[in-house]
N, C-alpha and C positions, 0 to 999 in steps of 0.2 A: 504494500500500500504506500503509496507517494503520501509523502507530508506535503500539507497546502497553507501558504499564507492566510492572512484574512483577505484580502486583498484580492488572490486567487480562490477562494471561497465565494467570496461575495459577486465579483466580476460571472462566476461559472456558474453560478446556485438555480441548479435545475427549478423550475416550477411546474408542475405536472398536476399536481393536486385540483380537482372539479370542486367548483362551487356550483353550490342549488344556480336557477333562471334567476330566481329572486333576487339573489345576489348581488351576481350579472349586471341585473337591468336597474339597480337603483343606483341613481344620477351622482352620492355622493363620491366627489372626488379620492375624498382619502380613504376608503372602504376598502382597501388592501391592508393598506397599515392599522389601520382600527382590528381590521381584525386580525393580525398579527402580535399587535396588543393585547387582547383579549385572548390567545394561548399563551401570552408571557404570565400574563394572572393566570388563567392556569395551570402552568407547573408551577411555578413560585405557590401555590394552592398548595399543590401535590408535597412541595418541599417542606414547605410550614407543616403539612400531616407527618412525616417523619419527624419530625422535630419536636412535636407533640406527641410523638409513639415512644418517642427516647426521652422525653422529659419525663413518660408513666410508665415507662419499661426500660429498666435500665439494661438489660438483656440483650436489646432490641438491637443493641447497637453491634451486635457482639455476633450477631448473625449475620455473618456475610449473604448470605441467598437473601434474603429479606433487604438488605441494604442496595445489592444491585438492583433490585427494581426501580430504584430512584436513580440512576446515573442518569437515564435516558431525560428525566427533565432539566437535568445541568444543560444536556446536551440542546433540548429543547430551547432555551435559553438564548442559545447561540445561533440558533436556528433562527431565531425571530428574530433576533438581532439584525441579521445578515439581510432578511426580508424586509425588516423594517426600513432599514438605510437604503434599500432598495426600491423602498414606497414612499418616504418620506415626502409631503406636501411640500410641493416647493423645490425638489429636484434630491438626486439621493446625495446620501452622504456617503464619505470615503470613511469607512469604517476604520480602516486601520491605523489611517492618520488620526481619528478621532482618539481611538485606544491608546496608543501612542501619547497622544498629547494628555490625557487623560490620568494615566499611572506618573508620568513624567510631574504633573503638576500636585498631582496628590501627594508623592512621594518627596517631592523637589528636587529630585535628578532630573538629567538629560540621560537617555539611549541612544 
């Protein structure tokens, strides 16, 4: 498997995925990204229920098989990310520059 930038991520990020007619056909502009938003709340959902399983089971955390079931919304995550800079109102954003500047500035380093 090739390692891929964000950058190359984002430039290549198949979209394949059907939406209903409904969907389709309503006039609002940003209704790709809206709803790319609306999967980021839900894993971040999905994650908060882990975190709420390990805050009442301490156990919980200690079970690998149970644990991987949540990787796939980190993943998820990222996923919408790349979508969303992709749909953003107003022309996309260059993800990677953003992340970039982003950790750079939180941190107070340059990369």
């Amino acid at each position: 498997m090739k390692d891929f930038t964000i950058r190359e991520f984002q430039t290549n990020l198949p979209w394949t995925i059907k939406y209903s007619e409904d969907f389709r056909k309503n006039a609002m502009t940003h209704k790709d990204f809206a709803h790319a938003l609306t999967h980021v709340g839900k894993a971040a959902g999905k994650l908060h229920e882990l975190v709420d399983k390990m805050d009442h089971d301490r156990q919980y955390a200690v079970d690998t098989g149970k644990m991987k079931d949540f990787h796939k919304y980190i993943a998820d995550l990222v996923v919408c990310a790349l979508r969303m800079s992709n749909t953003f109102p107003g022309g996309v954003v260059d993800l990677q520059r953003e992340v970039t500047m982003r950790i750079e500035m939180k941190n107070g380093i340059t990369i």
